[in-house]
C-alpha positions in Angstrom: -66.0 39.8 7.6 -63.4 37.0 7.6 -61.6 38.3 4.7 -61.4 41.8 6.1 -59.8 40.5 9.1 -57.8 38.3 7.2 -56.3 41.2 5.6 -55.9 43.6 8.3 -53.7 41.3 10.2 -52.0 41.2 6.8 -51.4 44.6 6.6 -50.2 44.6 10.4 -47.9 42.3 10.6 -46.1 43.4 7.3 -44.2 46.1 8.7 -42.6 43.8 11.6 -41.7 40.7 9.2 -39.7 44.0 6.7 -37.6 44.2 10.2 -37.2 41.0 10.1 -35.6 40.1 7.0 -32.7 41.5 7.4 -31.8 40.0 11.0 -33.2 36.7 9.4 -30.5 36.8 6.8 -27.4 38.0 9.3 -27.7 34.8 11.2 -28.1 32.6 8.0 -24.3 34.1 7.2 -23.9 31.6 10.4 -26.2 29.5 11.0 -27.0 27.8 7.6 -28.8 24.6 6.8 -29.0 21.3 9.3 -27.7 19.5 6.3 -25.2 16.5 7.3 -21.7 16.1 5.9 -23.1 14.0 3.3 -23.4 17.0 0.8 -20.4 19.0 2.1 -17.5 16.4 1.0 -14.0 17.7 0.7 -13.4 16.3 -2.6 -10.3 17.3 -4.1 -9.3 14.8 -6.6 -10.9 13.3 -9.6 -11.8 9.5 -7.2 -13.3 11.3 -4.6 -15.5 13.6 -7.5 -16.6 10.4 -9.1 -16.8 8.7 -5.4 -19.4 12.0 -4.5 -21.5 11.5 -7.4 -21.9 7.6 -7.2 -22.8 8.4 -3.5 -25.5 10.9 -3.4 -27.3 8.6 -6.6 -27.6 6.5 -4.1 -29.0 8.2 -1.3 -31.6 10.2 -3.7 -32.6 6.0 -4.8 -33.4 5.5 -1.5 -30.0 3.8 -0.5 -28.3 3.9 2.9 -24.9 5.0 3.5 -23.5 1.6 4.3 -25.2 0.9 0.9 -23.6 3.4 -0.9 -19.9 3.0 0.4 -20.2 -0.9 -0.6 -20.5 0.1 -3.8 -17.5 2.4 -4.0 -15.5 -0.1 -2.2 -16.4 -2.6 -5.6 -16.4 0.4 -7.4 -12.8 1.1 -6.5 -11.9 -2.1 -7.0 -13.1 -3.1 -10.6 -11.7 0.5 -11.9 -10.2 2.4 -8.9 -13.3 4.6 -10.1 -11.8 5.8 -13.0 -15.0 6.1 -15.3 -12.5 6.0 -18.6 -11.1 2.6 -17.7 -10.6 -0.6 -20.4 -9.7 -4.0 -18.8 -6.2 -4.5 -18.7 -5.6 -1.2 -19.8 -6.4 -1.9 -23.4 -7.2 0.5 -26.1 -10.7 1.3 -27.4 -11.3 -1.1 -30.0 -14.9 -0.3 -31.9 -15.4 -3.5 -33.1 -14.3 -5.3 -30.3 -16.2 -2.8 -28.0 -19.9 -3.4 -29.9 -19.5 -7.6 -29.8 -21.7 -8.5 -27.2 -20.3 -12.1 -27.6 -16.5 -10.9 -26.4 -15.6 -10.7 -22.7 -12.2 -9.9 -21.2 -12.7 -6.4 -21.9 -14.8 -4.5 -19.8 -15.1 -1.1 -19.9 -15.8 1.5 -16.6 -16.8 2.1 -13.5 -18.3 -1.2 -12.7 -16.3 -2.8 -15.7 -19.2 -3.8 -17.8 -18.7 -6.7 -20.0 -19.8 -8.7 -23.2 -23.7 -7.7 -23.4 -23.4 -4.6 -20.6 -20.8 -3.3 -22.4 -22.9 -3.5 -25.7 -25.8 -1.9 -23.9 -23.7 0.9 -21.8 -22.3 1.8 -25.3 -25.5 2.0 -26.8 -27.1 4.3 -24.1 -23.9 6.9 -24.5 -24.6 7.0 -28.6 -28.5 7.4 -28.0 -27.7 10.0 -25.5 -25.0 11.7 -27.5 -22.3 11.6 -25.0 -19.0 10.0 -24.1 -19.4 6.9 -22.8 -16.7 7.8 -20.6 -19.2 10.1 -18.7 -19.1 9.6 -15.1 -22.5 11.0 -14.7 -23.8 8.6 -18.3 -22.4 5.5 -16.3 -24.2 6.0 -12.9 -27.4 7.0 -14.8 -26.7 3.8 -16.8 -26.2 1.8 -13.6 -29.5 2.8 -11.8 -31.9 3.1 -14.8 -30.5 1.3 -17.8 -28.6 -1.7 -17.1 -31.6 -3.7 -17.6 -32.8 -6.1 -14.6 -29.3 -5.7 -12.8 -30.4 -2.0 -12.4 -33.4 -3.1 -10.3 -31.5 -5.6 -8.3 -29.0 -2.5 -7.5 -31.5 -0.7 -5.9 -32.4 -3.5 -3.8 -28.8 -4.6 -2.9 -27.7 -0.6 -1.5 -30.2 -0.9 1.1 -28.0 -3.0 3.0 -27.1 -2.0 6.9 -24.4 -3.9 7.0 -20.8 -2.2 5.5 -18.9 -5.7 4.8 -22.1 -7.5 3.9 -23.7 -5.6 1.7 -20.3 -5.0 -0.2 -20.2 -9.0 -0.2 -23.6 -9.0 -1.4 -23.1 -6.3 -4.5 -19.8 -8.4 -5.6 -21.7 -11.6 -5.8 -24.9 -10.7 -6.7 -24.3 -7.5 -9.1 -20.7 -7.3 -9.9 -20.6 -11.1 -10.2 -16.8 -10.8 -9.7 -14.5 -13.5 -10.9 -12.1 -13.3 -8.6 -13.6 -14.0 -5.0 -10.6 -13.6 -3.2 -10.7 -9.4 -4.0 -13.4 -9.8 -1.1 -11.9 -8.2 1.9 -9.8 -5.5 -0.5 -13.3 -4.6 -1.5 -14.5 -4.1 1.8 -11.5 -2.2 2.9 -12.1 0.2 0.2 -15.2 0.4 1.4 -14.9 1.0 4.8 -12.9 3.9 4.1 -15.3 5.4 1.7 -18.0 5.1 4.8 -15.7 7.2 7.1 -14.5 9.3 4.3 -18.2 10.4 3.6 -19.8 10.2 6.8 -16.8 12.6 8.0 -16.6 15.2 5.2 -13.5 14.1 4.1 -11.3 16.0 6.8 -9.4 13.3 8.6 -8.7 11.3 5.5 -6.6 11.1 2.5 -5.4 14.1 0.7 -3.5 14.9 -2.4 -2.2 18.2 -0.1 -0.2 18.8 2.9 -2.4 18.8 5.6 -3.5 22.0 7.5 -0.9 22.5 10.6 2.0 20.6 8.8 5.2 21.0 6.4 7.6 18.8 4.9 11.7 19.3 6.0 12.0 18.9 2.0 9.7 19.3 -0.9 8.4 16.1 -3.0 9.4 16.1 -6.7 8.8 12.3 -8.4 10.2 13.2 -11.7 13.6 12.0 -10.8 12.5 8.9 -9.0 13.5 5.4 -10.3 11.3 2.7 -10.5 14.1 -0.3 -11.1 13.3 -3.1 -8.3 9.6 -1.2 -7.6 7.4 -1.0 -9.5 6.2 2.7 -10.8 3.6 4.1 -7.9 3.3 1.1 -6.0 3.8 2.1 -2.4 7.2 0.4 -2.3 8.4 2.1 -5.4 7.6 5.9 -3.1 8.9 5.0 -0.1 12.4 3.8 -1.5 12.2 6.9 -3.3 11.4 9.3 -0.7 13.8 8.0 1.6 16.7 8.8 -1.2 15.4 12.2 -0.5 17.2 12.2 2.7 19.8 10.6 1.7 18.5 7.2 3.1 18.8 3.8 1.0 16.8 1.3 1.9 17.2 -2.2 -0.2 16.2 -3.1 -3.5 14.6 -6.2 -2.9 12.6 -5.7 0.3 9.6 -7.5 -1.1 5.9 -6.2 -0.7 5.0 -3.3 2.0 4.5 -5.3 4.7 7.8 -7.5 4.4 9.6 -4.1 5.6 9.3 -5.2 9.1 10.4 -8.3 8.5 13.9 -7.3 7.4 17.1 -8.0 9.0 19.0 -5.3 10.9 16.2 -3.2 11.8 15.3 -3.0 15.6 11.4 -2.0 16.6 10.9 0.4 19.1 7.7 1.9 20.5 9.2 5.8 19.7 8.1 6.6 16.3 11.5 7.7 14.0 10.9 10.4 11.7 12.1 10.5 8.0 11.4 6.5 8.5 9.5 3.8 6.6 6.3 2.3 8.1 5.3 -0.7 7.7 1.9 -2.1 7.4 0.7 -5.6 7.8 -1.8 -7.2 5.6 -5.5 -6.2 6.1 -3.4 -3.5 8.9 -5.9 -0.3 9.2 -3.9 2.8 7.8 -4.9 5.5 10.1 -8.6 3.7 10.5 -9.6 5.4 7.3 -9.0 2.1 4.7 -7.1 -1.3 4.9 -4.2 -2.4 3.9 -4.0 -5.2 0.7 -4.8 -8.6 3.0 -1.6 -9.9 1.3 0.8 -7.7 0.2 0.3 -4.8 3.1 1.6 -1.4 3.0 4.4 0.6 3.4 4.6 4.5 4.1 7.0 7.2 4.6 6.9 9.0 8.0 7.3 12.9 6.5 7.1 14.7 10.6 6.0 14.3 14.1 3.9 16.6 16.1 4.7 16.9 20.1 0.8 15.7 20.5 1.7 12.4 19.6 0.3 12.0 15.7 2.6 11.4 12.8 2.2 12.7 9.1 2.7 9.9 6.7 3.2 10.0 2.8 2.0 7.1 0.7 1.7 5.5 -3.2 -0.4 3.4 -4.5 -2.4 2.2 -7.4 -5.6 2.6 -5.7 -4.5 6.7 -5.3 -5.8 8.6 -7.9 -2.9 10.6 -7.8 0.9 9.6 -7.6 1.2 10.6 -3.7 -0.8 11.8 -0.8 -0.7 12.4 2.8 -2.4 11.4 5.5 -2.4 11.4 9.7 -1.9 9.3 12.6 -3.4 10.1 15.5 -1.8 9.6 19.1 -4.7 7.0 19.6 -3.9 5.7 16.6 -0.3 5.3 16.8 0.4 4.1 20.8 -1.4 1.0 19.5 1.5 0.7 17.3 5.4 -0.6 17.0 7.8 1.5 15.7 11.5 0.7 14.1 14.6 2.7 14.5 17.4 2.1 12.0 15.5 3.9 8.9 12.4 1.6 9.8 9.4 2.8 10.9 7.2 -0.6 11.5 3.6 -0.1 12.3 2.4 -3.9 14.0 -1.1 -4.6 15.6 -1.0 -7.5 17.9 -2.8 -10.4 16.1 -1.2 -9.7 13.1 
């Protein structure tokens, strides 16, 4: 009696649930999935690609956000997450590569040395791929890097953005060079609002939705004498010749702009102007500034709602240029310089 029932209803309701279907599927076109902005990133270069993958690995391992952005920001800095990377920008040397015995010449995204190296190596032949392969190396970082693999998994459970970054350079990373420490988290903070935001607000490789540039960038023509070739310094000088504006040759670092005699700061931002950026300075709150050697930018327009398009170099870019935006908020906070200089000065700093 049960399964006779069972099946009338069945048979019943069939006819409503065909209506259905096709309602069901119009508001899909607009509804879609709850997901968060964690799998819809805007990545459009090859860093924020690699950035995307190393992310959701951790996630699926059980990681937190704040987990996974402190291990971009080391990331970043051991290889500016270039997965093809050799220390120093050395050549691939086969028998130097396979001595487990020889350091100095670390290879990838975490920049493996001595016995990792070895071992990463090793995984890539068994596997039959390049060890080169973004996708190889993550694998390799969760699963195959021996005991450091477990502590991994451990360390990118961390709440805490600038700690846990702390944690992964001197626990997992086992960086020489302790001072990189706030660059680190820097990068990392950015890659938290850069993830957690789909990527909108942040850098970009593109013009920005809603602005143009007075004149078109071409770097093939631009000298790299007293600045070095795309450092932020090397741009700036460069762009500014664009528009027929010379700044020095020997300005110093990015944030020794401001500091230059004959240049008056104003609160009115100057368009078609350099801005500078003090060490550890936030650059449009989406990274940090080098704690030492600061920033400098080129201001490219100005909208009437206050926010101001900047174009920027950079060795930590993975391409030669790219844009970003100020927001009013962002920018009242802010000192600006007339006289070709645009300086950008948080009190404190």
């Amino acid at each position: 009696m049960k399964k006779a029932i069972k099946r009338k209803v069945i048979l019943v309701s069939l006819p409503f649930l065909l209506l259905l279907l096709p309602i069901l599927a119009f508001f899909s076109l607009f509804v879609g999935s709850n997901s968060s902005s964690d799998t819809d990133i805007n990545t459009n270069t090859p860093q924020q690609q690699t950035a995307k993958v190393i992310w959701d690995r951790v996630l699926k391992e059980g990681g937190t956000k704040e987990g996974a952005a402190a291990l971009l920001g080391n990331n970043q800095a051991e290889s500016e997450l270039q997965p093809s990377i050799i220390q120093s920008n050395a050549t691939y040397n086969e028998a130097k590569a396979m001595d487990t015995t020889l350091g100095g010449y670390a290879f990838g995204l975490a920049q493996w040395d001595s016995g990792r190296r070895v071992n990463l190596l090793n995984y890539a032949k068994s596997q039959k791929k390049s060890w080169t392969d973004t996708n190889l190396q993550v694998e390799f970082m969760f699963e195959q890097d021996g005991t450091d693999s477990t502590l991994l998994k451990k360390l990118v459970k961390g709440t805490n953005v600038k700690q846990t970054t702390e944690d992964i350079m001197r626990k997992w990373e086992r960086a020489g060079a302790v001072d990189s420490l706030p660059k680190r988290q820097g990068f990392a903070e950015y890659w938290y609002t850069f993830m957690t935001t789909g990527g909108g607000s942040g850098i970009t490789p593109d013009i920005p939705s809603g602005w143009t540039l007075d004149k078109p960038i071409n770097t093939s023509g631009y000298i790299a004498s007293s600045y070095e070739y795309k450092q932020c310094t090397w741009f700036t000088w460069n762009r500014a010749k664009d528009f027929g504006i010379t700044f020095g040759m020997y300005m110093g670092n990015g944030a020794d702009w401001q500091k230059q005699a004959g240049y008056t700061v104003t609160t009115t931002p100057t368009i078609h102007s350099a801005v500078s950026f003090s060490g550890g300075q936030t650059v449009g709150g989406q990274w940090n500034a080098d704690p030492v050697y600061g920033h400098v930018a080129f201001v490219e327009g100005i909208h009437s709602d206050g926010s101001v398009l900047i174009s920027q170099s950079g060795t930590g870019f993975s391409t030669v240029y790219t844009f970003q935006v100020l927001t009013k908020a962002q920018a009242s906070q802010l000192m600006f310089g007339i006289n070709l200089v645009f300086t950008l000065k948080i009190p404190g700093f």
